[in-house]
MDTraj code that builds the backbone (N, CA, C; nanometers):
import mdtraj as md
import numpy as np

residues = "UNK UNK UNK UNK UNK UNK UNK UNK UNK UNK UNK UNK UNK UNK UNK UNK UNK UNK UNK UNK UNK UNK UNK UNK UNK UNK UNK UNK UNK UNK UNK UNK UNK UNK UNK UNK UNK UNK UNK UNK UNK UNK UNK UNK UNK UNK UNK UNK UNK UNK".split()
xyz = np.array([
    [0.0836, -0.1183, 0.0000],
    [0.0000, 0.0000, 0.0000],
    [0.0878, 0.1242, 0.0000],
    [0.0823, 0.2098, -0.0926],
    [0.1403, 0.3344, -0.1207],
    [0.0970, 0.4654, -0.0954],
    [0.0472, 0.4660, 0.0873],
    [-0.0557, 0.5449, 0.0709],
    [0.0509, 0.7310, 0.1019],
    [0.1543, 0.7308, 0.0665],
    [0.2176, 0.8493, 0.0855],
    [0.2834, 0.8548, -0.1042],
    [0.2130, 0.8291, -0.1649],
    [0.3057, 0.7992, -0.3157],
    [0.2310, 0.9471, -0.3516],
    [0.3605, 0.9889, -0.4030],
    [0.3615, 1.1443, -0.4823],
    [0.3362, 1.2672, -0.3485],
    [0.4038, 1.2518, -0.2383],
    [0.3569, 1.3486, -0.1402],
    [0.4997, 1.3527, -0.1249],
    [0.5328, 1.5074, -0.0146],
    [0.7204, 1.4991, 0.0187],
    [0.6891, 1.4905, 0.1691],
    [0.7516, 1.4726, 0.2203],
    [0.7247, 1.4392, 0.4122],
    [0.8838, 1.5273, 0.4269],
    [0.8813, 1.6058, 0.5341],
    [0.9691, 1.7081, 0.6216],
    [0.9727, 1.6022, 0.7462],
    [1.0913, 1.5855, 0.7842],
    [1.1391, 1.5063, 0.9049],
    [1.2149, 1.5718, 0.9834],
    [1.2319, 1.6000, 1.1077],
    [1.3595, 1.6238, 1.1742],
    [1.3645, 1.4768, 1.2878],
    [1.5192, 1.5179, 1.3408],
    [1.5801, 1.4237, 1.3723],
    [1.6022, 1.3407, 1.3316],
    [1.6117, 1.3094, 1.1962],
    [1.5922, 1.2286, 1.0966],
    [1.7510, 1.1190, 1.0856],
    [1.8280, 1.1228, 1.1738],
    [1.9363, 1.0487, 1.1482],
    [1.9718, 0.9741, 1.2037],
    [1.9073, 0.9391, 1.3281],
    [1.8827, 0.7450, 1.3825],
    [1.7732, 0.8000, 1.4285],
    [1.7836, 0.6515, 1.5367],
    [1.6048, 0.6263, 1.6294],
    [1.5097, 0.5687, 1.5166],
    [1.3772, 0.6104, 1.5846],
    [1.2568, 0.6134, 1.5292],
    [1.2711, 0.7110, 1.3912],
    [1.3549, 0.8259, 1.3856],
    [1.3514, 0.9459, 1.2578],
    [1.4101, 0.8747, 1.1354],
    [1.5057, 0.8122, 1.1311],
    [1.5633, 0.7414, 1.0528],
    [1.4584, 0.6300, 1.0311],
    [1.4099, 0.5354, 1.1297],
    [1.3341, 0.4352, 1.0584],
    [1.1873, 0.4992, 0.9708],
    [1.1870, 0.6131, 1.0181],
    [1.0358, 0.6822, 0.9366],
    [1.0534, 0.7238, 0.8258],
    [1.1832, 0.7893, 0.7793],
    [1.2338, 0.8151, 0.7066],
    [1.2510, 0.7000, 0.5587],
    [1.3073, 0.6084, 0.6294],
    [1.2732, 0.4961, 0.5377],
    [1.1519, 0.3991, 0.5401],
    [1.0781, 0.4182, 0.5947],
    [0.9605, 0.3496, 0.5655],
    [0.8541, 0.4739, 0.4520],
    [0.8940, 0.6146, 0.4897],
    [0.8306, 0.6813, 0.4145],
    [0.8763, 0.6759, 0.2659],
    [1.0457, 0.6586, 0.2225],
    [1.0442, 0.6003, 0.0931],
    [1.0023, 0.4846, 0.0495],
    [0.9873, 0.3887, 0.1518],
    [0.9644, 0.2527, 0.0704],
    [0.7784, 0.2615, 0.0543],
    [0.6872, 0.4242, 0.1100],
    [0.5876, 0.3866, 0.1024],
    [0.5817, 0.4905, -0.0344],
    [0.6595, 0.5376, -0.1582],
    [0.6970, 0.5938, -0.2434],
    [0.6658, 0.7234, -0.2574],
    [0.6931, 0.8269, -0.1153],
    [0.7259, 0.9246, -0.1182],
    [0.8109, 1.0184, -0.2167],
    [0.7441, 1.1361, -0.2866],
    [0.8539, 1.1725, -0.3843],
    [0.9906, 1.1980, -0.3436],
    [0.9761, 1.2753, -0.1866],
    [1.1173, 1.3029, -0.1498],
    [1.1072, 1.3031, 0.0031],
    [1.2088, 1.3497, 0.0781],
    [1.2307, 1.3616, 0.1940],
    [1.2980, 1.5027, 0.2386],
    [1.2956, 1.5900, 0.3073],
    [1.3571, 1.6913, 0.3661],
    [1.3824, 1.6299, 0.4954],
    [1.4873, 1.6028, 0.5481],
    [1.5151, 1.5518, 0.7153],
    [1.6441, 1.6478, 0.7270],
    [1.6171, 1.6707, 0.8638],
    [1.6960, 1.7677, 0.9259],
    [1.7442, 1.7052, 1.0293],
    [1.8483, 1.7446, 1.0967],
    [1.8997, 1.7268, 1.2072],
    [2.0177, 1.7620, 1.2876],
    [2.0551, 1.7298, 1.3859],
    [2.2065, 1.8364, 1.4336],
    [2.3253, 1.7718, 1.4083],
    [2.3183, 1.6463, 1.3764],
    [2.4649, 1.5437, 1.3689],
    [2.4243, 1.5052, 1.1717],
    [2.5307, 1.6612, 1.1208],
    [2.5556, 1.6313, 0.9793],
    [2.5861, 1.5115, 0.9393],
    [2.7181, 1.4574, 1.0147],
    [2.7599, 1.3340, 0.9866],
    [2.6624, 1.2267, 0.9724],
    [2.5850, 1.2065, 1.0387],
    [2.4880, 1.0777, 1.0208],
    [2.3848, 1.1218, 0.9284],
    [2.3280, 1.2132, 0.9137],
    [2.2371, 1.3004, 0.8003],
    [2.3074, 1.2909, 0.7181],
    [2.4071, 1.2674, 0.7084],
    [2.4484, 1.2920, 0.5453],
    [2.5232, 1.1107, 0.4796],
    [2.4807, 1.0325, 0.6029],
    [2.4928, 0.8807, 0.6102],
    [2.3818, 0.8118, 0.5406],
    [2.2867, 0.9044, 0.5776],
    [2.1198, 0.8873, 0.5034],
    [2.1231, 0.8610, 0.3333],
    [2.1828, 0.9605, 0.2838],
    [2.2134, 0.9443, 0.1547],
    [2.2277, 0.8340, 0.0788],
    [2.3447, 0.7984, 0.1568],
    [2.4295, 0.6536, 0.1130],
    [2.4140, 0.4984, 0.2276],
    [2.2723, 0.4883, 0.1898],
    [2.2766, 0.3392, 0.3391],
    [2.3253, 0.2351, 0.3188],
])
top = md.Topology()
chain = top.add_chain()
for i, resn in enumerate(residues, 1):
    res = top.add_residue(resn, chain, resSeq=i)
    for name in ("N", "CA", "C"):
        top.add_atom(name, md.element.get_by_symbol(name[0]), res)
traj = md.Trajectory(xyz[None], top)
């Protein structure tokens, strides 16, 4: 079920925990994109490349 397909979802804390797993469940529910924010660049920018 694709019920977020063609929508963009804004995340913060988006670079572990629960933010990260929402994050990817919101692409695999075929979100066009993602905006996630957070304070540890390093792992935000880990997101990219999983």
């Amino acid at each position: 079920m694709l019920w977020l397909k063609d929508k963009v979802a804004l995340m913060k804390s988006a670079s572990e925990g629960i933010g990260k797993a929402i994050v990817k469940r919101f692409l695999e529910e075929g979100v066009l994109g993602v905006a996630a924010f957070d304070i540890n660049q390093q792992r935000l920018n880990a997101l990219k490349n999983p």
